[in-house]
N, C-alpha and C positions, 0 to 999 in steps of 0.2 A: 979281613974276611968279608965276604960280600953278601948281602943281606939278601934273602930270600925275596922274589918279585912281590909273591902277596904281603911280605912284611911290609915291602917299601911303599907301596899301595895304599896298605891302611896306613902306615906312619903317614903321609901327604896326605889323606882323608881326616885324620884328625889329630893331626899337628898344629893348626890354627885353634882347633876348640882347646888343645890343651895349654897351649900358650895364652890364650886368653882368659884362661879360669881364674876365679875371684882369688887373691890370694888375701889372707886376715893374718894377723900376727895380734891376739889380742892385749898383748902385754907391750903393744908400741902405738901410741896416739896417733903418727904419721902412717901408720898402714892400717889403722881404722878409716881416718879419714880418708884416704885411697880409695879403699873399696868402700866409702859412701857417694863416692864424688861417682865412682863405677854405676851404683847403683840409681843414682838419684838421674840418673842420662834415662837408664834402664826405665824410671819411673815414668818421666815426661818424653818417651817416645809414645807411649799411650797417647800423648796428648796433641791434639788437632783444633783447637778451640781457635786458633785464630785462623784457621784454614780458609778459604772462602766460604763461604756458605753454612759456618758449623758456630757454634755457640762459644764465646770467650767464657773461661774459666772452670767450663765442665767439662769432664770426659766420654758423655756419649755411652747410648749403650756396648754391653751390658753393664756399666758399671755406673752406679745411682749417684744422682747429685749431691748426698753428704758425703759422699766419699771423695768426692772434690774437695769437698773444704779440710778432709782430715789431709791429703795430701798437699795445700798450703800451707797450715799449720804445719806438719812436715816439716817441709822447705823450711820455714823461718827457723827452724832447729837449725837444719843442714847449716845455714847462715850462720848461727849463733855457734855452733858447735866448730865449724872448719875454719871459719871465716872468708870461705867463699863467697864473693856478692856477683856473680852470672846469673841467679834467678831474680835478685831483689825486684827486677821491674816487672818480671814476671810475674812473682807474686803479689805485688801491690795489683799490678791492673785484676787481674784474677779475683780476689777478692773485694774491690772494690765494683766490679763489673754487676757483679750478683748478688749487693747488696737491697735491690728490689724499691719500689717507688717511696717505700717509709726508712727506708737506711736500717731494717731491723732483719736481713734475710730473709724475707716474707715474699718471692719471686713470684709472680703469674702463672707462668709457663711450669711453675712445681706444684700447683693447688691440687693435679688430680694425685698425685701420692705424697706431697711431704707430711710429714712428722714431725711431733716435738723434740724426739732424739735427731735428726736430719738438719732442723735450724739449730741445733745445742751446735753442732759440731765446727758450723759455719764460726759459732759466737766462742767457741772454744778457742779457734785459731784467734782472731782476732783478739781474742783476749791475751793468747802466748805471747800476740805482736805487741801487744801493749806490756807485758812485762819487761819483756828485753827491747823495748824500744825500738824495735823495728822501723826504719824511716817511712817515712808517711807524706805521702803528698800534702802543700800542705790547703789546698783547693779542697779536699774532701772530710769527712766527718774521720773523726779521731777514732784509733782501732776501740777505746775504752770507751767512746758514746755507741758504739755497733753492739760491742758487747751488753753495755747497759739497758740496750733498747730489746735485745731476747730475752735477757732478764724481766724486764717488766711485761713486754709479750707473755713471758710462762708465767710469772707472778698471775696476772692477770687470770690463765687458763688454769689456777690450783683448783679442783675439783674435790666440792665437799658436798656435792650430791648424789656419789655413792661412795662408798667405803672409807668417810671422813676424811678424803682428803685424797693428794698423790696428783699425777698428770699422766692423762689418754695418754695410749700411743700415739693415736691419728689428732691431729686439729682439726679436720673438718666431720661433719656428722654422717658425710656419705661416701666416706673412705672404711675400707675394710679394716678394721683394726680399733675404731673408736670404741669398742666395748672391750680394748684391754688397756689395762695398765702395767707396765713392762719396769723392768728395775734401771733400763738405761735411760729408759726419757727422763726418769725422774730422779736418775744417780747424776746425770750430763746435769742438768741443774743444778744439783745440789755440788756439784764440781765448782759450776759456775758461781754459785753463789759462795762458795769460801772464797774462791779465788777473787773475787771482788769484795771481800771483806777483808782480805790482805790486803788487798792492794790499797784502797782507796781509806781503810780503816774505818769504815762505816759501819756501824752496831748492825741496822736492820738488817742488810746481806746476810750477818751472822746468825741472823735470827730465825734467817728462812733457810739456813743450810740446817741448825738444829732442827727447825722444822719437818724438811725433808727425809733425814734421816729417821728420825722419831718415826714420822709413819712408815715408810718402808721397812726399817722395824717392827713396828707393830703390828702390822698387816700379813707378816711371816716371809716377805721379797729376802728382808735379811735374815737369817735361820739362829738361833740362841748359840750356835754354835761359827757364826760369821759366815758362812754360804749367802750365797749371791742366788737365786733365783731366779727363771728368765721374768715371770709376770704374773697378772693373774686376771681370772676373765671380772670385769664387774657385777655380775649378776650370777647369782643369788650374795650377793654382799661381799665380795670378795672372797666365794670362799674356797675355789679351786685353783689353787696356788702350780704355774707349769713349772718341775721342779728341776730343767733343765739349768746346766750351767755355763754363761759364755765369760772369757777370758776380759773381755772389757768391760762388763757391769759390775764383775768384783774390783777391777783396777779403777774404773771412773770412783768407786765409794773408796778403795783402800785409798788413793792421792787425795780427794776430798777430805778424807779425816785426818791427813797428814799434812794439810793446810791449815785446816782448823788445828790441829795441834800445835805449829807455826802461829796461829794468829792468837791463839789462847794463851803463849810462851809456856808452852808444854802442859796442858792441863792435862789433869792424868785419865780421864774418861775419854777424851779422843786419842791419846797416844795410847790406850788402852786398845782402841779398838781398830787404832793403826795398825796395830801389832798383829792384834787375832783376824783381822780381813788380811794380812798377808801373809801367816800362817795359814789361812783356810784356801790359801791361794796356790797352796804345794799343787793341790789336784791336777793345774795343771800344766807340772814341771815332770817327765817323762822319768822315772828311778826317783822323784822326791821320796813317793810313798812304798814305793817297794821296797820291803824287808829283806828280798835277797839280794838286792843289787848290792856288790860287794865295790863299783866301782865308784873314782872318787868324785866325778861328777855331780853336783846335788841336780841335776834334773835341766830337761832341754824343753821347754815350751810350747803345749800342744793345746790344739783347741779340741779339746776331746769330745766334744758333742758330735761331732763332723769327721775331723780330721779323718780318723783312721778308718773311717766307713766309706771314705770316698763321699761324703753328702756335702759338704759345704758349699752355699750356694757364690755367688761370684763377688757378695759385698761381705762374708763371711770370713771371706779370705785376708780383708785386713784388720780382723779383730787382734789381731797378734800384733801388729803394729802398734792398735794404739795403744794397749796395755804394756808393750815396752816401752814407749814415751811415757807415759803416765809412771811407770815405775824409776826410771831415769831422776823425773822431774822431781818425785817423792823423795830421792836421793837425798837431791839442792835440799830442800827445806825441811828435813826432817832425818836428819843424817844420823839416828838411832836406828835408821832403816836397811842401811848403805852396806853390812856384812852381809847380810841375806840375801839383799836387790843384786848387788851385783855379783855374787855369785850364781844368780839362773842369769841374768845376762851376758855373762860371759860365755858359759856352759852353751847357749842358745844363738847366744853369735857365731860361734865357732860352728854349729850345728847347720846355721844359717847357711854361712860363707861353702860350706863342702854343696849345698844345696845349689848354688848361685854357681851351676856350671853348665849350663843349658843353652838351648837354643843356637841360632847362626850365628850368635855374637861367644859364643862361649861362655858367658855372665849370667844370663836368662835364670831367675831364681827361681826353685820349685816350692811344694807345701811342707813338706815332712821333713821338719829340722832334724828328727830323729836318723836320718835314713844317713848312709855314709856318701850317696851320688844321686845325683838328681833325679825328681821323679817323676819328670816329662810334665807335669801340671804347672803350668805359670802364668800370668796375666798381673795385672794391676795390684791386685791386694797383696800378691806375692811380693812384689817388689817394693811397695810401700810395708811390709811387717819385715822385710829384711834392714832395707835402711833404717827403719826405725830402732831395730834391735841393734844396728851398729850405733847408731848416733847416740843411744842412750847408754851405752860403754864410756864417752866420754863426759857424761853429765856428772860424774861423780868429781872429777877437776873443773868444773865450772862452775862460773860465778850463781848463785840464785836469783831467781825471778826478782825483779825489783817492784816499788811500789810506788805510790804517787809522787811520794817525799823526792824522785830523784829524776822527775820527766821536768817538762815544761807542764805549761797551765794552761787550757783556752781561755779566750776572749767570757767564757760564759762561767769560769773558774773549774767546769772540772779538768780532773787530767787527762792530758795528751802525750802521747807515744809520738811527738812528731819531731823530738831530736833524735839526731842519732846517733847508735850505738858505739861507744871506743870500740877500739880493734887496735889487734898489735897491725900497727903502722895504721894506712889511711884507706886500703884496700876497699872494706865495706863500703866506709862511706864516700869515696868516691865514686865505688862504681852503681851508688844508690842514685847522684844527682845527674850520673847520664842517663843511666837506663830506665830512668822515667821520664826524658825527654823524646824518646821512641816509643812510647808506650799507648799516647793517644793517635800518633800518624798510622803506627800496627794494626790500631783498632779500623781505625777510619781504611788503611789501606786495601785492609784482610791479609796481609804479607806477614809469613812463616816466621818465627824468632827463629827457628833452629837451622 
């Protein structure tokens, strides 16, 4: 039979988008990692940093410079999770580029808007690099002193001259934002400081992660019922609480307390309140909370402040990423978590993957996991909350985070992240001591990696 001419027309119109559509199979680890390998292209076609004339490590408006560092952090996943090493050299220069003249993420050229959630996220990755050992030049400061030096950065900036305590949004006094205190700058800390009190075993960390949570707490950020709240203005004492909810404030405290639960060997007040922050966190799983949904899906992952209004702004977009990482990660070290977690990660990959059929390339991911075909909105945060939501599917067969006990040592006795990681075969760490040999002539040259 001979196919009608406008059929044959469109078939050749979009016979390349359909052959190129993400395909997931999420009950096979090899076609997870497929379509991360897909996506993770998708992520660093954003990226122009080493272009002539453009800035190594960041991506340039519109998309702000913590959202660079969550996108290395990324990467060191992809790494850890596939065992792909084509970005390692990438990644190293990248985050070593922008670690600013005190080696604490404290850049120049970021003073007129960073924030203390904005350098957490820099010291976040770097801290991921340092659990999984991510190879490390070994010419430069160790992923674990980067990390230690935000740490004592925000130590430094704890603010107990209004509302007993907590951390600004803004670090400087003449940035919009310094009279609020928000639940992520000071959940990304309080992330940060378990996670360095696993790793390195050091009480004080530990001391300032109870800390942190106590007042966020007590201040009403965390609600008696575990809700995550966006922040609150400091004047008149903290007392007008914005009772918006974003998907990564509750995910930076739920892996936070699930760290501390790991590092306390299950004490029952943080696995307690592991539980209830990731219960309170159905909100925003699409049918978690609906009573009629007769289907079996427990719920697909929406950032419901935004999402469905069309308002999310362009750094918005990858709050869904990190809270799939973050939930992943909770898996590794707290695998009482692991029936719950990864049934919305599943459910949210798969919702992902239908989304991730866009654009010229046929891959291009959109926002709306819920939606059955793509929904024409894609950019940077799309692509990074997709891969994130795939990579964190395979967190449940991986190894956990490690800790000082199992790195090398520096010269100054703390730990360093500068061996490198096994791998089935020698793949990683091979292609970790070429492609930091191109990494400074790149710089020097301004000549494209891709």
């Amino acid at each position: 039979m001979q196919l009608p001419t406008w059929f044959s027309v469109l078939l050749c119109t979009f016979s390349p988008l359909l052959a190129n559509a993400l395909s997931l199979d999420i009950t096979s680890s090899t076609s997870i990692k497929n379509a991360s390998s897909v996506v993770a292209k998708n992520v660093l076609s954003y990226y122009h940093g080493t272009d002539p004339g453009q800035t190594i490590g960041i991506f340039g408006e519109p998309y702000p410079w913590w959202e660079a560092g969550a996108v290395w952090g990324s990467l060191i996943d992809y790494w850890n999770y596939t065992g792909d090493a084509q970005y390692v050299g990438l990644v190293q220069q990248a985050l070593l580029w922008q670690v600013g003249p005190d080696k604490d993420y404290m850049v120049p050229n970021q003073t007129v808007d960073e924030g203390n959630d904005d350098q957490a996220m820099w010291a976040l990755a770097a801290m991921r690099a340092a659990e999984l050992q991510f190879p490390n030049p070994s010419t430069s400061p160790s992923w674990l002193d980067l990390a230690i030096s935000v740490f004592n950065d925000q130590a430094g900036r704890w603010d107990t001259s209004t509302c007993d305590g907590g951390l600004r949004w803004q670090i400087y006094t003449f940035n919009k934002g310094y009279d609020y205190k928000n639940a992520i700058s000071t959940g990304a800390f309080f992330q940060l400081a378990a996670r360095l009190a696993r790793y390195t075993g050091n009480q004080t960390y530990a001391d300032w992660a109870s800390k942190s949570y106590d007042w966020t707490s007590s201040v009403g950020l965390i609600s008696h019922d575990y809700k995550v709240y966006d922040g609150v203005t400091v004047n008149p004492n903290c007392g007008s609480i914005d009772h918006i909810q974003w998907t990564y404030a509750a995910g930076a405290f739920m892996y936070g307390s699930a760290v501390m639960t790991n590092f306390t060997n299950t004490n029952a007040t943080w696995e307690t309140r592991t539980n209830d922050l990731l219960s309170s966190m159905s909100v925003f799983f699409t049918g978690a909370n609906d009573t009629n949904d007769t289907s079996a899906s427990p719920g697909i992952m929406t950032e419901v402040s935004c999402e469905s209004f069309g308002t999310c702004s362009s750094d918005q977009y990858a709050y869904k990423g990190l809270t799939a990482q973050w939930m992943g990660e909770a898996m590794q070290i707290a695998p009482f978590t692991a029936d719950t977690i990864l049934s919305y990660l599943k459910s949210s990959a798969q919702g992902a993957a239908k989304q991730c059929s866009g654009g010229n390339n046929g891959t291009a991911c959109g926002t709306q996991w819920t939606k059955n075909n793509y929904d024409g909105e894609t950019g940077l945060g799309q692509e990074l909350s997709a891969l994130n939501v795939f990579l964190a599917n395979l967190a449940v067969n991986s190894s956990a985070p490690t800790n000082a006990n199992t790195t090398a040592t520096t010269t100054s006795g703390k730990p360093s992240a500068s061996s490198s990681k096994p791998s089935s075969g020698t793949q990683r760490v091979w292609a970790a001591s070429w492609t930091w040999s191109f990494v400074i002539p790149a710089a020097l040259l301004s000549l494209s990696v891709f």
